[in-house]
C-alpha positions as CSV (number, residue, x, y, z in Angstrom):
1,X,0.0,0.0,0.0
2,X,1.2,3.5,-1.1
3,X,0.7,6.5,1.1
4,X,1.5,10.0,0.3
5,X,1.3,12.9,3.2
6,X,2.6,15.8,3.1
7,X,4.1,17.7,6.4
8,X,4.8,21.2,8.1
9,X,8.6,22.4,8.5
10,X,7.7,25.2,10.6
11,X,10.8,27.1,12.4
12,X,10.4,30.0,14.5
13,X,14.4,30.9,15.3
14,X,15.7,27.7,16.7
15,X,12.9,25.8,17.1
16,X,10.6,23.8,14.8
17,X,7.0,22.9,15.5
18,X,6.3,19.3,16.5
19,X,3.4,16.9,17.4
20,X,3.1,13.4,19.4
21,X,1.4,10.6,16.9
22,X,-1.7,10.2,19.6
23,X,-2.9,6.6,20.5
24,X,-4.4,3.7,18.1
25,X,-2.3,5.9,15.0
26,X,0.2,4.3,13.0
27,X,3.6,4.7,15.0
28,X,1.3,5.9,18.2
29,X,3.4,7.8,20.6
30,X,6.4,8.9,17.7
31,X,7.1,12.3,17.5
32,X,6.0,13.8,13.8
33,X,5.5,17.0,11.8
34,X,2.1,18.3,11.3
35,X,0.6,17.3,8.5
36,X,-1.3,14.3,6.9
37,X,-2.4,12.4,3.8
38,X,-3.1,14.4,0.7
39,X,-6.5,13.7,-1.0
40,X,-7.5,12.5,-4.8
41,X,-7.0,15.5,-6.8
42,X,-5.9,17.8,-3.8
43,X,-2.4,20.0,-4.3
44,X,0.1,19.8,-1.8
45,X,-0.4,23.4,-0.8
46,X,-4.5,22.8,-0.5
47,X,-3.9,19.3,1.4
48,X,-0.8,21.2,4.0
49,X,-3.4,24.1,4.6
50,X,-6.6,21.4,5.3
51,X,-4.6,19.5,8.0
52,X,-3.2,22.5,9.9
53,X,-6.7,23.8,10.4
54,X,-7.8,20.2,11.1
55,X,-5.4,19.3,13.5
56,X,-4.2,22.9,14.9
57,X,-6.9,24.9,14.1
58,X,-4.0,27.5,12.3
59,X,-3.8,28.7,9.1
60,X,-0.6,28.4,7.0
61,X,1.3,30.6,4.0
62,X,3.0,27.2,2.4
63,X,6.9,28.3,0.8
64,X,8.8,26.0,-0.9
65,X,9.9,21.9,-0.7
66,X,12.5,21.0,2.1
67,X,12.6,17.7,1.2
68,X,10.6,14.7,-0.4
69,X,11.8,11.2,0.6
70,X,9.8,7.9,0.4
71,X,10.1,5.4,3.1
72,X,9.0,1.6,3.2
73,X,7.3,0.6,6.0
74,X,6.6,-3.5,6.3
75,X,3.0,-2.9,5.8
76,X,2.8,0.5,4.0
77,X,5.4,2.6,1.7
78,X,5.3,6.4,2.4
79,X,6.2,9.1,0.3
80,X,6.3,12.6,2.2
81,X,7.1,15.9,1.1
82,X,8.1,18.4,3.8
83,X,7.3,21.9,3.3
84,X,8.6,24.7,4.8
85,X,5.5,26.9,6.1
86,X,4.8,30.4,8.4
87,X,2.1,29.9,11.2
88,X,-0.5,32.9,10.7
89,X,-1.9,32.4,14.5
90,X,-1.3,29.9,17.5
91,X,-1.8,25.8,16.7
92,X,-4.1,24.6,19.6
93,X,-4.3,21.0,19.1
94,X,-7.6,19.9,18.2
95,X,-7.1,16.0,18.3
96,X,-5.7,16.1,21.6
97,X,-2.2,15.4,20.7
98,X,0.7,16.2,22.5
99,X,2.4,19.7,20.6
100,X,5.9,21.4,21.6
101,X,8.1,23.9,20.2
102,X,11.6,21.6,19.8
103,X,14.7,23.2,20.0
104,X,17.0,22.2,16.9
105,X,19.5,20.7,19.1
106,X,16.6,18.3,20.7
107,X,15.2,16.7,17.7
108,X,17.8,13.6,17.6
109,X,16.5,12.6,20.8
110,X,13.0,13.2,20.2
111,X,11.6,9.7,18.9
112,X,10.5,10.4,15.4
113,X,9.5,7.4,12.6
114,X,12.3,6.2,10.4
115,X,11.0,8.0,7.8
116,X,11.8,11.4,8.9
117,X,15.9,10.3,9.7
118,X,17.2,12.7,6.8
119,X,14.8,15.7,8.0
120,X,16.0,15.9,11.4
121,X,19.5,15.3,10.8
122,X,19.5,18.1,8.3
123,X,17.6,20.3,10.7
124,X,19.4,19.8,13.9
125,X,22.6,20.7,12.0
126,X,21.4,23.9,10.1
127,X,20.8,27.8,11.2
128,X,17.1,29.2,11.4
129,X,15.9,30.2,7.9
């Protein structure tokens, strides 16, 4: 089975916007970028903007690509492309899900899904954009 999501970079300074996977969800409990799976005929831009206001109830202005990597699972094979994004408001979690402002040098130690790997390593080593 194919998946394809699509997720929220979002840095303020040095640190990036993250949310806990919440109970009875694939990888339950992992640490994950906002985001989610992009519907038939959706953009990338539309599907980022639907699931921000879905889960944090926050609009976003989506820039460009950080990175698009595709990860096999045993029972599922993700493709995700990370876009960068600027908040316009405050996320309140709406699906009760654990949300936190990570600090660059944290994210390593965070607990995030395989698939992510090359994101963080890239973050936690760079400047704030």
């Amino acid at each position: 089975m194919n998946v394809v999501v699509v997720a929220a970079v979002v840095e303020q300074g040095e640190r990036i916007l993250v949310t806990r996977r919440p109970p009875g969800s694939h990888l339950a409990g992992m640490w994950e970028f906002p985001g989610g799976k992009i519907d038939t005929g959706e953009s990338h831009a539309a599907a980022l903007k639907r699931e921000m206001r879905e889960e944090l109830d926050v609009d976003v202005n989506v820039a460009e690509l950080a990175l698009q990597t595709t990860h096999a699972y045993p029972d599922r094979t993700v493709v995700i492309y990370f876009d960068r994004c600027e908040l316009l408001g405050t996320p309140r979690p709406l699906l009760g899900q654990e949300v936190r402002w990570a600090g660059r040098s944290d994210l390593l130690s965070l607990g995030f899904p395989p698939a992510v790997r090359e994101l963080i390593e890239r973050l936690a080593k760079s400047e704030a954009h």
